[in-house]
C-alpha positions in Angstrom: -7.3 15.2 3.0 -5.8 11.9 1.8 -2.8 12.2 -0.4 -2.7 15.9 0.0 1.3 15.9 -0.1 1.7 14.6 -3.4 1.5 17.0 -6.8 -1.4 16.7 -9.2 0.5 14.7 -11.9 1.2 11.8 -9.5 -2.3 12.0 -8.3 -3.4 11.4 -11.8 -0.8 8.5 -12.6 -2.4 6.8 -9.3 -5.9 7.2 -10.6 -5.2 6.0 -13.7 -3.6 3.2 -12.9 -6.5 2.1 -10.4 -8.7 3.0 -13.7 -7.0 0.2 -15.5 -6.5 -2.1 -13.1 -10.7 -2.4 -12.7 -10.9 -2.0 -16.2 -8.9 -5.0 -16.5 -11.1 -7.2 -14.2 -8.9 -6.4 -10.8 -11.3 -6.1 -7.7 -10.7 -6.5 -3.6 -8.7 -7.6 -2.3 -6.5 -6.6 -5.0 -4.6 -8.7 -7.0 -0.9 -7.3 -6.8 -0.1 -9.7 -10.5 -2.5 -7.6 -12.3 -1.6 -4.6 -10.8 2.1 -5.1 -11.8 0.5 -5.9 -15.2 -2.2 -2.5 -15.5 1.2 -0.4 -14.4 3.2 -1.6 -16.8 0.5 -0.6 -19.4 0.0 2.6 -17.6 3.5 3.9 -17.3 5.2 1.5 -20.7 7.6 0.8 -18.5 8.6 -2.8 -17.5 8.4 -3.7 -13.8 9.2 -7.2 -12.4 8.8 -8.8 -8.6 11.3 -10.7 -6.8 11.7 -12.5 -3.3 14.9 -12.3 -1.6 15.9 -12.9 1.7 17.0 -9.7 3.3 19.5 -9.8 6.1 18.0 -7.3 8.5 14.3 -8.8 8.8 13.1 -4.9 9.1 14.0 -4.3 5.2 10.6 -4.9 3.9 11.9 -4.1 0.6 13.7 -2.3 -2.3 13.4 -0.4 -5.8 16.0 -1.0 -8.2 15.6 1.0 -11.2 17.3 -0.9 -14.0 17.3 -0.2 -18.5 13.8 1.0 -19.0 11.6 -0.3 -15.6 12.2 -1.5 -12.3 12.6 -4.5 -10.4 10.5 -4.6 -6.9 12.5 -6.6 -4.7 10.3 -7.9 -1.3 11.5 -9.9 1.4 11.1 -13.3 1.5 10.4 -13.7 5.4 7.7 -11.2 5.1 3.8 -12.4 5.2 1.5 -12.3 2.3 0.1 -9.2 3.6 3.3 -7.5 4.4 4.6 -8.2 0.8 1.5 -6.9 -1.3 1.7 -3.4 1.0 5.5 -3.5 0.1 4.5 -3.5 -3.6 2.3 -0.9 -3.0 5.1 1.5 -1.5 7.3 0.7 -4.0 4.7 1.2 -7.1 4.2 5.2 -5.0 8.1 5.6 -5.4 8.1 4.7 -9.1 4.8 7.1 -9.5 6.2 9.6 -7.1 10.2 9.8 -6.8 11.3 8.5 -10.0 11.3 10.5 -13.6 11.1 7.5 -16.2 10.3 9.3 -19.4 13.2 11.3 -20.3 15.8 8.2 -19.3 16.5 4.7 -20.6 17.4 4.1 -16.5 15.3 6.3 -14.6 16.0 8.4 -12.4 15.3 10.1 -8.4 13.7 13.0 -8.9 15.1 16.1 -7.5 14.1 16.2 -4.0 12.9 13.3 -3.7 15.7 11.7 -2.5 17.6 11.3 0.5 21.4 13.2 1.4 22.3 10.5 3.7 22.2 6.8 4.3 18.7 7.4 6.1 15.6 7.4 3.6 13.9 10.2 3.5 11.1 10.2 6.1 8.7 12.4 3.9 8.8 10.3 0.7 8.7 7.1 3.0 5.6 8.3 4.3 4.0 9.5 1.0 5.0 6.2 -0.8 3.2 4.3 2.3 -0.3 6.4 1.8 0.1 6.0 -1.7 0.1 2.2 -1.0 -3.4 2.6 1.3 -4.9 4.4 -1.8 -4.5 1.9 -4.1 -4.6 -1.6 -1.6 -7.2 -0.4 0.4 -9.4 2.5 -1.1 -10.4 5.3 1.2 -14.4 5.3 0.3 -14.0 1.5 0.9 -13.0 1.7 3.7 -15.1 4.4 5.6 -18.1 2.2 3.9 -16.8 -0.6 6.4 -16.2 1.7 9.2 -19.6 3.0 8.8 -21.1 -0.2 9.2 -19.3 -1.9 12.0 -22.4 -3.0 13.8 -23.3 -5.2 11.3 -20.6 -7.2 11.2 -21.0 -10.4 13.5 -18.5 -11.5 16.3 -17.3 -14.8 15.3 -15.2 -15.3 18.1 -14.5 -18.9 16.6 -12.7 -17.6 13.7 -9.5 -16.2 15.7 -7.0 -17.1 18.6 -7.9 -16.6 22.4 -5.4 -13.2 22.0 -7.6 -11.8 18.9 -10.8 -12.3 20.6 -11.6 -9.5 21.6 -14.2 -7.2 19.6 -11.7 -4.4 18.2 -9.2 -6.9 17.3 -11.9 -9.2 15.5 -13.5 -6.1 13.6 -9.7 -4.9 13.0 -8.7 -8.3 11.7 -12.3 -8.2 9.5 -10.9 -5.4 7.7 -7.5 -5.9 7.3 -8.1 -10.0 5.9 -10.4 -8.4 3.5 -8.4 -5.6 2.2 -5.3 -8.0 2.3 -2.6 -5.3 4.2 -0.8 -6.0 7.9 -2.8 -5.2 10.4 -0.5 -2.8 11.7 -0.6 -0.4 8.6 -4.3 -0.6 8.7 -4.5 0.7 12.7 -2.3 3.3 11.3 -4.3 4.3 8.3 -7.3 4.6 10.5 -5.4 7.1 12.8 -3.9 9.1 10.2 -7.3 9.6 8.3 -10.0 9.7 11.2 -8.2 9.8 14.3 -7.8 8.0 17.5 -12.2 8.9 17.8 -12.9 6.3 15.1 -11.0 4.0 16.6 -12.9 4.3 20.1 -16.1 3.9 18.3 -14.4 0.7 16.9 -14.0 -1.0 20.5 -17.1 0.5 22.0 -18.8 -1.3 19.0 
């Protein structure tokens, strides 16, 4: 089940936040501004994004917890897509591996933070399905895998490389939910397994 590692109050800071950000007038693919904005109003905490160009073109991007929010720091080399699934990562650390309430600076929570120089490979991958929820919703997107068939090849639309059927369908998806198409291959395996994705190139 999707987000089964994660304890009930997180769950329930995610699904508020989602509940604002629609009450507010967000929709798909979502806009990141007014998520930063229903967060803030969620949490009463302030939170600000920057660009910055990271040395290592790997660091997608950091979370620096400053007096009462955070700053969300992404990478300036990084594409549209790569950046807004950066936010979302970052916005699951803030749910899930910081305390905010009982600090002016907040703070790791116990546990949830690494012993070494290394991140810590669990929370990473947490804070990365926590950024699927929310930038590509999971009833979403089983709604488009359901209906595949329908969609028309429009080999037109995409390079020579990225014509082939799975890629057009797989770039379909991941243009329309706004996340790297990379993470969305992922997703797919993590929550239906390598099956769906033969279905997807059989068509």
């Amino acid at each position: 089940m999707f987000l089964k590692n994660i304890d009930a109050e997180t769950r329930q800071q995610i699904d508020n936040l989602l509940a604002l950000y629609y009450k507010n007038g967000g929709g798909l693919p979502v806009d990141v501004e007014l998520l930063i904005t229903s967060l803030c109003e969620a949490i009463d905490v302030q939170v600000e994004v920057c660009e910055r160009l990271f040395c290592l073109r790997k660091n997608r991007g950091f979370l620096m917890p400053i007096e009462n929010g955070f700053v969300i720091e992404i990478n300036h080399l990084d594409t549209s897509a790569e950046k807004r699934f950066t936010i979302g990562h970052e916005i699951g650390h803030i749910f899930y591996s910081f305390d905010y309430d009982l600090y002016e600076i907040p703070q790791q929570k116990p546990g949830r933070q690494s012993t070494s120089c290394f991140p810590n490979k669990m929370v990473e991958q947490i804070c990365d399905e926590i950024a699927y929820f929310i930038l590509c919703p999971l009833d979403l997107l089983t709604d488009f895998l359901e209906h595949f068939n329908k969609i028309l090849y429009q080999p037109d639309l995409f390079t020579e490389k990225q014509q082939t059927l799975f890629l057009f369908r797989m770039n379909f998806i991941a243009k329309k939910f706004g996340i790297p198409l990379l993470q969305l291959y992922r997703y797919i395996i993590s929550q239906f397994g390598k099956e769906k994705l033969v279905c997807l190139i059989k068509g």
